[in-house]
C-alpha positions in Angstrom: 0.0 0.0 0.0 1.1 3.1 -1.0 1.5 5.9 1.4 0.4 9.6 0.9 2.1 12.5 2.6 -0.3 15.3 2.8 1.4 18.9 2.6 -0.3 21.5 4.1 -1.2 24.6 2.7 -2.0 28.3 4.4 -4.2 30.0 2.7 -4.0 34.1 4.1 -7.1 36.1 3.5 -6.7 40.2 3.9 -9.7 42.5 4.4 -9.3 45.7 2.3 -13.2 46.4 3.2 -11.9 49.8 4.9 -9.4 51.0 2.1 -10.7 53.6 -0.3 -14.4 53.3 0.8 -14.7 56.2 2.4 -17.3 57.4 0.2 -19.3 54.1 -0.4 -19.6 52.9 3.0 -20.2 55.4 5.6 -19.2 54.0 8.7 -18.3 55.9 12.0 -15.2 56.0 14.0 -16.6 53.3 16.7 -17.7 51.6 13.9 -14.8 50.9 12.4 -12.9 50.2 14.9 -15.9 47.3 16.1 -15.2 46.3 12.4 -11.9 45.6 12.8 -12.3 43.3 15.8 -15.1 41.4 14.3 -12.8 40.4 11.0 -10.1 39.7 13.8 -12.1 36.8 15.4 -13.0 35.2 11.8 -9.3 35.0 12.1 -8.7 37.4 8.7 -4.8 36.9 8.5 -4.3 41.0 7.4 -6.6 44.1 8.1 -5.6 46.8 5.7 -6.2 50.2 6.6 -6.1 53.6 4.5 -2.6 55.8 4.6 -3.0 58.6 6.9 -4.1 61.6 5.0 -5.7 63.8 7.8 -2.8 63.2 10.7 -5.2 63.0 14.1 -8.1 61.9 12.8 -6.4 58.8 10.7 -3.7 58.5 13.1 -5.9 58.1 15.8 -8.2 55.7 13.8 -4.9 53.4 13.1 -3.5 53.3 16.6 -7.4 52.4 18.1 -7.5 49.6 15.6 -3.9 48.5 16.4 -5.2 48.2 20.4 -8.4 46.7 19.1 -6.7 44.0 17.3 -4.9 40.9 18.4 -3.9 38.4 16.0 -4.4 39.7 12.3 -1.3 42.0 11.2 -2.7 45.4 11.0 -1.3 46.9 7.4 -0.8 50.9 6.7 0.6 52.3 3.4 2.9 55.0 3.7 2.7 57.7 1.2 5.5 58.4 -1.3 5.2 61.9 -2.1 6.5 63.3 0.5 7.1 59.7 2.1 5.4 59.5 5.3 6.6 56.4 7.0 7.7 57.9 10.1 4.2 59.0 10.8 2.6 56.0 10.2 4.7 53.9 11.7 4.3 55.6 15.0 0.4 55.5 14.3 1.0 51.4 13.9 3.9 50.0 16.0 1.0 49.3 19.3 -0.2 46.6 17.1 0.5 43.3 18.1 1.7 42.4 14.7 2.0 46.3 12.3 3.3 45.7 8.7 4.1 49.1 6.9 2.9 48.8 2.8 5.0 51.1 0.0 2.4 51.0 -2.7 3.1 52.6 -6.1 2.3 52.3 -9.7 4.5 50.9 -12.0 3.0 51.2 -15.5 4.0 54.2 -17.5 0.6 55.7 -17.7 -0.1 55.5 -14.0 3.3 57.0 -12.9 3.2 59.7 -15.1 -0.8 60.4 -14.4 -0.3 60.1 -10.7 2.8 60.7 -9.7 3.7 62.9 -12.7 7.5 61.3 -12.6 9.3 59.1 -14.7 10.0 55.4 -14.2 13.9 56.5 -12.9 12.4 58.7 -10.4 9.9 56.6 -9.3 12.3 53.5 -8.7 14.0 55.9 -6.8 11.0 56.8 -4.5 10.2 53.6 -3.9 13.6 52.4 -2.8 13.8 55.2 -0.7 10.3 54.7 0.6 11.3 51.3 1.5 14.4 51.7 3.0 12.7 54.2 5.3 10.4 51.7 6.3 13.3 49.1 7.0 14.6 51.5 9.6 11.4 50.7 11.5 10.6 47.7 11.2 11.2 44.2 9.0 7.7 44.1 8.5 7.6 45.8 4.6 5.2 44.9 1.8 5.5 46.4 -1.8 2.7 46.7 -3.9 2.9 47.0 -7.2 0.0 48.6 -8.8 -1.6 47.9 -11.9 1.6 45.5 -12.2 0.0 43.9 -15.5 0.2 46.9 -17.5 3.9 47.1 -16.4 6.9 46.7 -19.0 8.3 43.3 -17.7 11.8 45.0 -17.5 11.0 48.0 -15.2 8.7 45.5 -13.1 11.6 43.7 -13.1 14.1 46.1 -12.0 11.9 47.3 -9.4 11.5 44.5 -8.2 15.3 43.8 -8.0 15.5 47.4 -5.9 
């Protein structure tokens, strides 16, 4: 008889429901934050959270969240232009598990529509950005944006950076 080995696989599920819905869903400040813990006990491996724009109102938001929280990694994106990852990071490090996210586009038509730079200066940022956030903690995710629009080669090289 034949024996199986069965490999185990993790399967990580992150809730973006509070990133870039301000508009659509108007929830309040308590609200939220009960969001957050619900999602937390239906063991949600990553609650992502919107980059601090208005500094008390979203810094407070983030470090309620990060108390709230115990087991899902609480994610914030720093901004890139001017980077803000000192800010945030002082919003996020009460969290029992804070990951800091350097998210940019890398497709020419995004970079140039959005951050109105071109791909040189916007590896540049995003190094930067990141080595910033390396200062603080190990904890770093990039995202790339609209990655499938990229040219493989600049992908690529970001990637590399």
């Amino acid at each position: 008889m034949e024996r199986m080995e069965l490999t185990r696989q993790l399967v990580r599920i992150s809730d973006r429901t509070l990133v870039g819905t301000e508009e659509e869903v108007l929830l309040s400040f308590r609200e939220k934050i009960e969001y957050c813990k619900l999602v937390d006990r239906l063991n949600v491996s990553v609650i992502q959270l919107n980059p601090i724009q208005q500094k008390k109102i979203d810094s407070l938001l983030i470090k309620s969240v990060c108390t709230a929280v115990r087991t899902a990694t609480v994610a914030v994106p720093v901004t890139l232009s001017p980077v803000n990852a000192k800010e945030t990071w002082e919003a996020l490090k009460g969290a029992s598990h804070a990951r800091l996210q350097v998210s940019a586009p890398v497709s020419s038509v995004q970079m140039e529509y959005l951050l109105h730079k071109k791909p040189a200066a916007v590896t540049d940022l995003i190094s930067s950005a990141i080595r910033e956030c390396r200062q603080m903690t190990e904890e770093v995710e990039f995202i790339a944006e609209d990655a499938t629009r990229s040219e493989i080669s600049f992908l690529c090289a970001v990637l590399r950076e």
